[in-house]
N, C-alpha and C positions, 0 to 999 in steps of 0.2 A: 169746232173743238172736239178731239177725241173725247168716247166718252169710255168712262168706266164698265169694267164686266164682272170685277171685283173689288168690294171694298172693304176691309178692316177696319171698327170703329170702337179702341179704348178695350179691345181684348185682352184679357189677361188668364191665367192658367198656373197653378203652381203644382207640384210635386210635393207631396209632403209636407207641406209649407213652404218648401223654398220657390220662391216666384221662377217659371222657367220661359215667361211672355209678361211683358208687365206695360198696362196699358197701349196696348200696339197697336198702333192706326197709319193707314196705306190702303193704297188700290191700285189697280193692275189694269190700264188699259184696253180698250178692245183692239185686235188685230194688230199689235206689237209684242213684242220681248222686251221682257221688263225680270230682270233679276236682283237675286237678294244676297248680298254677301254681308259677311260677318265671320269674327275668328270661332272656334270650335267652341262649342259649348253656351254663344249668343243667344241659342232660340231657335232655328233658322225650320230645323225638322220638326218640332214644338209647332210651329206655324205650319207649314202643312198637314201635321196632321189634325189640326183644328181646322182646316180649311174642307180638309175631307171626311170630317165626323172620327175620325177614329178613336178622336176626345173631343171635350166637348169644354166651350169655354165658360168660364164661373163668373165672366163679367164683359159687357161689351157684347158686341153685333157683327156677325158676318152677313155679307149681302154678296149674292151671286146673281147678275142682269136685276139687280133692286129686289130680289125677293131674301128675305132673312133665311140662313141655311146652317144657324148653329148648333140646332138642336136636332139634324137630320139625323139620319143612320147612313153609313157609306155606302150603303146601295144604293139608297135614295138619289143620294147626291149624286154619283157615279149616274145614273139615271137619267138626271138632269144635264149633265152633259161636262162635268169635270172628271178627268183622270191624273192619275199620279204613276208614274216611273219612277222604281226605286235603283238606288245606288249600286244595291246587290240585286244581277240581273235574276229575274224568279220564271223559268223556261220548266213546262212540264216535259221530263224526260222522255216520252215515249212518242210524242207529237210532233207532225212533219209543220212546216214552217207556216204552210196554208191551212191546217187545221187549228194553229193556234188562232192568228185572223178569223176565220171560222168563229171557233168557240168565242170569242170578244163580243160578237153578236147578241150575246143570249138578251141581253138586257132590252135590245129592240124587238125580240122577239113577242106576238100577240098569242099564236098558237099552242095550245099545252099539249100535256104527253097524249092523250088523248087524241090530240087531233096528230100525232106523231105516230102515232099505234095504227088508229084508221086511215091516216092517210088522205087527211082530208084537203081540202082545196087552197086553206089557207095554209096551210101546213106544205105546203107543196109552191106556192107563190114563195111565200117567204124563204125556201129552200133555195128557190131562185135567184131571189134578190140579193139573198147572203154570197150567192158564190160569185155572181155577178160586182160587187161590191166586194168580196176579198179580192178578186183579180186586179180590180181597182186602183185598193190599198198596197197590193205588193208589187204593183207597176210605180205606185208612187214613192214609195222607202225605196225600190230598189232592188226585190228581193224574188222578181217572179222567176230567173233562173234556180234560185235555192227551191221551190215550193214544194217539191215533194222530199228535200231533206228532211231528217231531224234536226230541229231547231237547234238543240244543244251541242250538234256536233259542226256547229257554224264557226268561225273566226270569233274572236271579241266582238269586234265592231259590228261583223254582221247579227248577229245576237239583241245587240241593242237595238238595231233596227227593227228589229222582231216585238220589242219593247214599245216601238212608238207605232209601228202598222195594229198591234192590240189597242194602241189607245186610241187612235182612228177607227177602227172595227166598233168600239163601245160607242161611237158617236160624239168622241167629246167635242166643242170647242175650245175648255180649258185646259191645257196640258203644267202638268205641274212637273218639273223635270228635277232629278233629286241627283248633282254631280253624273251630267249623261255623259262627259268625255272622264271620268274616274278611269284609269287605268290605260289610259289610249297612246297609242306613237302619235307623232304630229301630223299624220297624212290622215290618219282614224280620224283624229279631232278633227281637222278640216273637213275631212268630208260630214261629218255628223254638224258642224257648225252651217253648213251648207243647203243640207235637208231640213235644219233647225229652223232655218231663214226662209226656207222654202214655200212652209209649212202653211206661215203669216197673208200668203198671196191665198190661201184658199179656208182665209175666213178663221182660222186657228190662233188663238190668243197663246204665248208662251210664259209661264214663270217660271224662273231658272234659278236652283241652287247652286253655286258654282264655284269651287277655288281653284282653278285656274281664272287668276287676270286677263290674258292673251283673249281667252272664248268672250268671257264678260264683257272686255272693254272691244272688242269686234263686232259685238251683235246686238247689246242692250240698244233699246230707245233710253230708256230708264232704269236704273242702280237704286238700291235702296242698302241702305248697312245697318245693319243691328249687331248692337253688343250691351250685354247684358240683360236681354230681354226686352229690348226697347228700341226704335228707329233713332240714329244716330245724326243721319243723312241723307238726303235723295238728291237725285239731280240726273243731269244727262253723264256718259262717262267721262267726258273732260272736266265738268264741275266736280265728281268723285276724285278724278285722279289728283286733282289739287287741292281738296278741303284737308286743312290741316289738323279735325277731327278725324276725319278717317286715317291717316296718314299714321297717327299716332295711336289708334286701336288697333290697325288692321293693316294696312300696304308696309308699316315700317319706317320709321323716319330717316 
């Protein structure tokens, strides 16, 4: 039996009062894709960022590998080995494609400035390991002809890329991906659906926000739908595409 690497138990979260998650309970398998769809304004980004500390839930349990993770701070968590890709790609300007990979690192880093100043041994190991390990990461997105580019002066698609080799640099397992084909021609998509599926052979768990159908219903193990702050549905995508609740909040009858 696959197990769990996240689970959602009776969360909720409101704005002002207005409920914008309301008792949400779901888990995310280990080593598949499993995405979440619902129409705009469901919850969907509500839910990540309670998965990532960036708020915090007022009822209910997250659990990440069984340890509670709702009262973290996003470092923490990030720490622990989830990250999140957002919809608007966020590339520092001045940084070639390998120093972004690079800088991803910090968080495994043991050595402080100190041992950065001196030059010390650990400080000089771990200098090793990082480059060694970005070569890695932009052998595996794709990207080791772009490295000494600026990131920002990349294609769309490759950009995004840029996006997921950071979140492999940070150490995650859990990749939280926030509309990663938003904006894309169909050859973009493909190939990002492609690296997406990749990802799952080397131990990477994916949850995927996503309105496009086409990506969803191609890669999910498992679909979840929320609308109005609440799980509507889950199933495999053939059980989504016929549930005649979803049909009617979301796909269109």
């Amino acid at each position: 039996m696959q197990s769990n690497i996240l689970t959602l138990s009776e969360v909720s979260f409101s704005y002002n009062g207005v409920k914008a998650v309301s008792n949400l309970s779901m888990n995310v398998k280990k080593d598949r894709i499993t995405s979440l769809i619902g129409p705009n304004g469901a919850g969907k980004t509500t839910a990540f960022k309670l998965i990532c500390g960036e708020i915090h839930s007022q009822e209910g349990n997250i659990f990440y590998k069984e340890e509670k993770i709702n009262k973290f701070s996003p470092h923490r968590i990030a720490a622990m080995g989830i990250a999140w890709t957002f919809q608007n790609i966020r590339l520092f300007p001045s940084l070639t494609v390998r120093e972004h990979v690079n800088l991803s690192q910090y968080t495994r880093y043991k050595s402080s400035l100190l041992d950065s100043i001196v030059g010390t041994t650990l400080f000089k190991q771990e200098r090793m390991i990082s480059a060694r390990r970005t070569e890695e990461i932009m052998k595996r997105v794709k990207l080791e002809e772009y490295a000494d580019e600026p990131a920002v002066n990349l294609p769309y698609g490759l950009q995004r890329r840029v996006e997921f080799a950071r979140a492999l640099g940070v150490g995650a397992t859990l990749i939280l991906l926030d509309e990663p084909t938003a904006g894309m021609n169909i050859q973009e998509s493909n190939d990002i659906m492609e690296l997406i599926t990749s990802l799952t052979n080397i131990d990477i768990t994916i949850f995927l926000v996503e309105h496009d159908m086409r990506v969803v219903m191609n890669i999910s193990s498992e679909v979840w739908v929320m609308n109005e702050g609440t799980i509507i549905s889950s199933g495999t995508p053939e059980e989504i595409r016929r549930d005649p609740l979803v049909i009617k909040a979301y796909l269109g009858e």
